[in-house]
N, C-alpha and C positions, 0 to 999 in steps of 0.2 A: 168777517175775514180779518185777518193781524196784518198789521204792519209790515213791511220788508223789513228783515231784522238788522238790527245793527250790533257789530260786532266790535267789538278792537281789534286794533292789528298783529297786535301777538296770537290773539283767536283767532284770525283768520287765519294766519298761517299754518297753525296746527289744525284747524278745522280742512284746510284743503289739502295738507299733508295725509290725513286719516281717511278723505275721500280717495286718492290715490292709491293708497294702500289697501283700502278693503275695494277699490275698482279692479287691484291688481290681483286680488282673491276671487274675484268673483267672474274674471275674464279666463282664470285656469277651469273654472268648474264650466261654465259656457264654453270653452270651446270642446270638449266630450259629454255638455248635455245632447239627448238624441232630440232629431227633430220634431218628434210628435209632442213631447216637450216644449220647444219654444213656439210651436204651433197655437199649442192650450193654454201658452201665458197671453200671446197676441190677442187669442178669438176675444180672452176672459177679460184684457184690458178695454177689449171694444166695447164688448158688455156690459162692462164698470161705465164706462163711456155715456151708451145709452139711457139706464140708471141714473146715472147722476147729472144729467143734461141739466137740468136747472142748478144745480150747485155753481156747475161749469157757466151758467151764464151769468150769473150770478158776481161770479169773480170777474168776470170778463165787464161786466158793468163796473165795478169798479175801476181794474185800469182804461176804459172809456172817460169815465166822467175825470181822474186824472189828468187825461192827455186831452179832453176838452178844456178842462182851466187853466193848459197850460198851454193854449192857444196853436192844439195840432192841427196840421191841414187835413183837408178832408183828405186824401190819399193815404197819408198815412195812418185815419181814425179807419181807411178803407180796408187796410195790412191787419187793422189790430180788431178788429171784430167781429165775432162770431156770432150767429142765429143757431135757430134749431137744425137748417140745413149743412151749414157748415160741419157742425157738430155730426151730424150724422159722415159727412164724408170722412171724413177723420174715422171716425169705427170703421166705415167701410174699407177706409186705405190700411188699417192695422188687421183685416179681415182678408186684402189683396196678398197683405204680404205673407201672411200665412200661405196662403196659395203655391207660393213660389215656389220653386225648387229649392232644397237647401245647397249652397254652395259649398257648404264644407265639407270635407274630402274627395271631392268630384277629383275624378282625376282629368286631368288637364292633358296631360301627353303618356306614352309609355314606347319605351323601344327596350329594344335588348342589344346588347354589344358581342364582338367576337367572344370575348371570354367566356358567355353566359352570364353576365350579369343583367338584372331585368332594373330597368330604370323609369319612375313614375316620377311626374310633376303632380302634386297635390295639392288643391286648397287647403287653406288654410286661415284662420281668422288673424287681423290683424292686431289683437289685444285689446289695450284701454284706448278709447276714441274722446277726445274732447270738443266738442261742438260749443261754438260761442258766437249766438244767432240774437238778433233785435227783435223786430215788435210781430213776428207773426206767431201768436202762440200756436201750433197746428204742428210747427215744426217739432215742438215738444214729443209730439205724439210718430210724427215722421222719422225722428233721427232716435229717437228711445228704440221702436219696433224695427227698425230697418237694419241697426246697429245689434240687436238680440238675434234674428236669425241670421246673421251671419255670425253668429257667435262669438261677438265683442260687449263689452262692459263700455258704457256710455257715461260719461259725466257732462251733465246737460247746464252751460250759462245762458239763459234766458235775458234780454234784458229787461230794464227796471221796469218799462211803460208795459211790460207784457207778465209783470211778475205773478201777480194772482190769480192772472187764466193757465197761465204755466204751469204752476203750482196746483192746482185743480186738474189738470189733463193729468199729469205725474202723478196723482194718487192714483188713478184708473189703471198707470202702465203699474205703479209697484203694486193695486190690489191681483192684475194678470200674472205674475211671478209668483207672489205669494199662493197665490190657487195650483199653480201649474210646479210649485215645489223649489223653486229656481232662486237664488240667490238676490234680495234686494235691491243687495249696491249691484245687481247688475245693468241698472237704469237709476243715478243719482242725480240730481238736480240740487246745484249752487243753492243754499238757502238764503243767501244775502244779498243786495246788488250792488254791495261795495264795488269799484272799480280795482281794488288793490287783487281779490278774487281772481279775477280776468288773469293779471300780471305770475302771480302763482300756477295759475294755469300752462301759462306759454313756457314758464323753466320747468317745466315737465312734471311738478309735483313729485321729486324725489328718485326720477328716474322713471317716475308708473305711467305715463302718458306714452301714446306712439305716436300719436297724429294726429294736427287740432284741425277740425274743419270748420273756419268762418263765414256765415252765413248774415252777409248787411251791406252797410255803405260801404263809402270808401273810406272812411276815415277807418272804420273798425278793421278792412281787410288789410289797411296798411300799417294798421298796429301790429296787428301778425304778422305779417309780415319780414317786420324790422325788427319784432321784439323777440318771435318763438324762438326757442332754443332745441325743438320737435319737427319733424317733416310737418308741413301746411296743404292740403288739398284749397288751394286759393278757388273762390267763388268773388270774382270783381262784378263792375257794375254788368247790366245789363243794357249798354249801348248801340240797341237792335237796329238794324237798316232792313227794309224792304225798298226792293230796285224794281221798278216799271219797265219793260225792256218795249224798243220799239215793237217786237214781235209779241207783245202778250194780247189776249184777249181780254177787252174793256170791261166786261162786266167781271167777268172772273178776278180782275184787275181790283175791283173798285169795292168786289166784295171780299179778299182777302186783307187788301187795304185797313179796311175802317173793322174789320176783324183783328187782324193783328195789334188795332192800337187802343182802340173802344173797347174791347170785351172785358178785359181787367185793367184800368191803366197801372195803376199799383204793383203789378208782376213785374219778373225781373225781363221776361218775353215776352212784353209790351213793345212793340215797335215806337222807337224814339225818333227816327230821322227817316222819310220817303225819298228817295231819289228818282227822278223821273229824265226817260231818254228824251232828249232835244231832238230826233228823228222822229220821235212816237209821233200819228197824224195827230193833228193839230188838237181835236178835241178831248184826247186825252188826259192832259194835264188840270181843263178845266172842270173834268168830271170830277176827279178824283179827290179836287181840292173841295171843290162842292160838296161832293158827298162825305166829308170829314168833317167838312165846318154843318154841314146839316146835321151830322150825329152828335152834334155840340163840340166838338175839340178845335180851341184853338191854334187856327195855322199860321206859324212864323217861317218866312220863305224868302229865297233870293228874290230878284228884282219881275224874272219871269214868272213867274209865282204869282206876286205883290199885281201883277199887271191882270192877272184874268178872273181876279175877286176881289172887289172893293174891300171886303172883310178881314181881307189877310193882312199882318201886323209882318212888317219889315224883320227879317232875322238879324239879330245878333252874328258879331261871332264865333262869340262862344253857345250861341242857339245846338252848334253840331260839334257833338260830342258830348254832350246833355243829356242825363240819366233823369228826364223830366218828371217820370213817375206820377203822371197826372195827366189830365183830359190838355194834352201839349205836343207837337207835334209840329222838326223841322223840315222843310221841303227843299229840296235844291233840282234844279234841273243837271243834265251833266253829258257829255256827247260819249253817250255810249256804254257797252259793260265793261271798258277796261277802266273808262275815267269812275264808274262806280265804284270799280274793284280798289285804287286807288282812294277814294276817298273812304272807303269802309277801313282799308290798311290805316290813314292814317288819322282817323276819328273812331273807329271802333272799340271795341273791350276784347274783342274775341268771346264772344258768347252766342250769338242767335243772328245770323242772317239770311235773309231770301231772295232767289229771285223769282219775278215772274214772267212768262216767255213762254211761247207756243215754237221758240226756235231751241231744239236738241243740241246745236251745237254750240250756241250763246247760254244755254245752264250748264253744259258740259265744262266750260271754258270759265264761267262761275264758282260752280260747284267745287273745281279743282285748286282754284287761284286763290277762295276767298280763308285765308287761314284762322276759321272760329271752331269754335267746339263744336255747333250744329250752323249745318246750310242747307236749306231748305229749296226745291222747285214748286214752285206752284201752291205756296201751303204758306198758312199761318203762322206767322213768327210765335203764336201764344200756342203752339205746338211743342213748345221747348219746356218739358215735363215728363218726370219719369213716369208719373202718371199713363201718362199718353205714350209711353214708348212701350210699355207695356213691362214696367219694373217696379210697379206696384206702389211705389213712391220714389221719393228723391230727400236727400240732405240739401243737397243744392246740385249748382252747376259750376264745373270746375271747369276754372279757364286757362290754366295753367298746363302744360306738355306731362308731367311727370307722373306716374302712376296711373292714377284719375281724370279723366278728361269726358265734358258733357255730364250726363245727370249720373249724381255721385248713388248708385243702388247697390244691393247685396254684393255682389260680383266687384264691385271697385271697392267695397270694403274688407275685401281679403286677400290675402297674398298667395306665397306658395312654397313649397317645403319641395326636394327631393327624397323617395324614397327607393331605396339601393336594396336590391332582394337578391342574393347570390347562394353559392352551396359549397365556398370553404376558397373563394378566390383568393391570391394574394398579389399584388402586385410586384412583378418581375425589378431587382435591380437595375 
């Protein structure tokens, strides 16, 4: 495998200027390619996929052994590495998304007016999509295919600790194109991991960009942020709360718990903060902290916490509101669903939270009040996947009100057009 390349800055500019340009060429030919078309590039990428699994891991050992000398935690060697299985989900999720419905031209509404005129709302793709995602290479293969059936032209920044499995997944999507007849630059991928790249990216590359979607920390989504000069689909942290209501059922309780926080901690729908009702009977609290620290995650907890397991490490203050991304997890007791609901408003990200309660009108009163993208009753915070919503995959999860809200899939990646069908109207003076 080569190097990340390194460019000058005057090549860069024109290197991302020319990706723009031939992105904006190849977003006119995708959006009237026909479905069974971008169908036969996905299966074919998947295929490339399978095929080339050892290539693919291959590379992926390399950004490993990288981000091992450069003293990564395990969570984040957890983001960035792929097996045989991994790999296979990845084909399979480029093989879901073939599945899908295609969204484009679905019509959306249609009425007819006094005049006779017939009025249709039509999807519509949304152009050139710029994605600029960190260390989970997977996403490569996510936002490439997700972005083709909806009939958008994708310009892929990977980051630097993910560049060579990146780069490896991206062959497999442009061999699916090539086989299926489809335009290259329809899925392009940054060849450098200059930061100057990034910057080119957010002034829209010449006008060719519609909409950058960032996929990371916070530093990277507040770079966007502040710097895009394009609409941003924001995906912020993932600041998950699971609330314990006096009314839930303990086991139920106890195995959504250490589910929502244990299963991946590395996900953005990793439960970061447990909140536990101070009515709940007594032995509530004790289980539930037990049985976290028995699945190995360290518990940092107010003081009622701190008090019914020797094990448990005093919280911080800044413990809650902590995107801990790792086997970490803070506990707060709190009198009730409204003092929950307040503390999720004002520690949360707006992305994933649950409750749990066998009382209807205490998740109703949840459900409604807690303003995140997904709210969950009774169910795993690592439910927060378009996967699991049944959209074949995700770009990410947008936490922002505007367009896009929740896991960003085909349908949030198109718009909508008017079309106006009459028989010689004019409209009256």
């Amino acid at each position: 495998m080569n190097r990340p390349e390194r460019i000058d800055q005057t090549d860069i500019e024109s290197l991302m200027l020319e990706m723009g340009s031939k992105a904006r060429e190849a977003a006119r030919e995708l959006a009237l390619a026909p479905t069974d078309a971008k169908n036969l590039a996905l299966r074919e990428a998947a295929k490339a996929l399978r095929e080339r699994a050892a290539e693919v891991l291959a590379a992926n050992v390399l950004d490993l052994d990288a981000a091992r000398t450069r003293g990564t935690s395990g969570s984040f060697l957890d983001r960035l590495a792929l097996d045989e299985k991994r790999i296979a989900a990845i084909a399979q999720g480029l093989e879901e998304i073939a599945t899908l419905d295609d969204p484009v031209g679905a019509v959306l509404a249609e009425w007819r007016r006094p005049n006779g005129l017939l009025i249709e709302r039509v999807r519509t793709p949304l152009g050139v999509i710029g994605i600029i995602y960190e260390s989970r290479p997977n996403v490569t293969a996510d936002a490439g295919g997700l972005c083709l059936k909806a009939g958008n032209a994708a310009i892929l920044r990977g980051g630097s600790e993910s560049f060579h499995s990146s780069r490896a997944i991206h062959a497999c999507l442009v061999a699916g194109l090539r086989a299926a007849g489809l335009p290259e630059a329809a899925i392009q991928l940054v060849p450098t991991t200059d930061r100057d790249a990034v910057g080119h990216m957010l002034a829209g590359l010449g006008g060719n960009v519609d909409v950058i979607v960032p996929r990371g920390g916070k530093s990277l989504v507040g770079r966007v942020q502040s710097e895009a000069r394009v609409p941003v689909f924001a995906h912020l942290e993932g600041i998950c709360h699971t609330y314990v209501d006096r009314g839930a059922d303990l086991d139920m309780a106890v195995a959504i718990v250490v589910n929502a926080k244990m299963r991946r901690t590395s996900v953005c729908g990793s439960t970061e903060c447990l909140l536990v009702d101070k009515r709940a009977p007594a032995n509530f609290l004790g289980a539930l902290v037990k049985a976290l620290l028995d699945a190995g995650c360290e518990v940092r907890g107010d003081a009622a916490t701190v008090a019914v397991d020797a094990r448990v490490n005093p919280a911080a203050a800044d413990d809650y509101g902590r995107e801990f991304l790792d086997k970490i997890i803070a506990v707060k007791t709190v009198d009730g669903v409204d003092e929950a609901i307040a503390h999720i408003g004002r520690y949360g990200s707006q992305h994933t939270d649950c409750i749990v309660t066998a009382c209807y009108g205490t998740a109703e009163r949840f459900l409604k009040r807690v303003d995140s993208a997904i709210v969950l009753h009774n169910a795993s915070t690592q439910f927060a996947d378009g996967g699991e919503f049944g959209m074949g995959a995700e770009i990410g999860i947008a936490t922002g009100r505007m367009h896009a809200r929740g896991p960003v899939g085909v349908e949030q990646l198109t718009s909508f057009k008017y079309v106006v069908r009459g028989d010689g109207q004019v409209r009256p003076g």
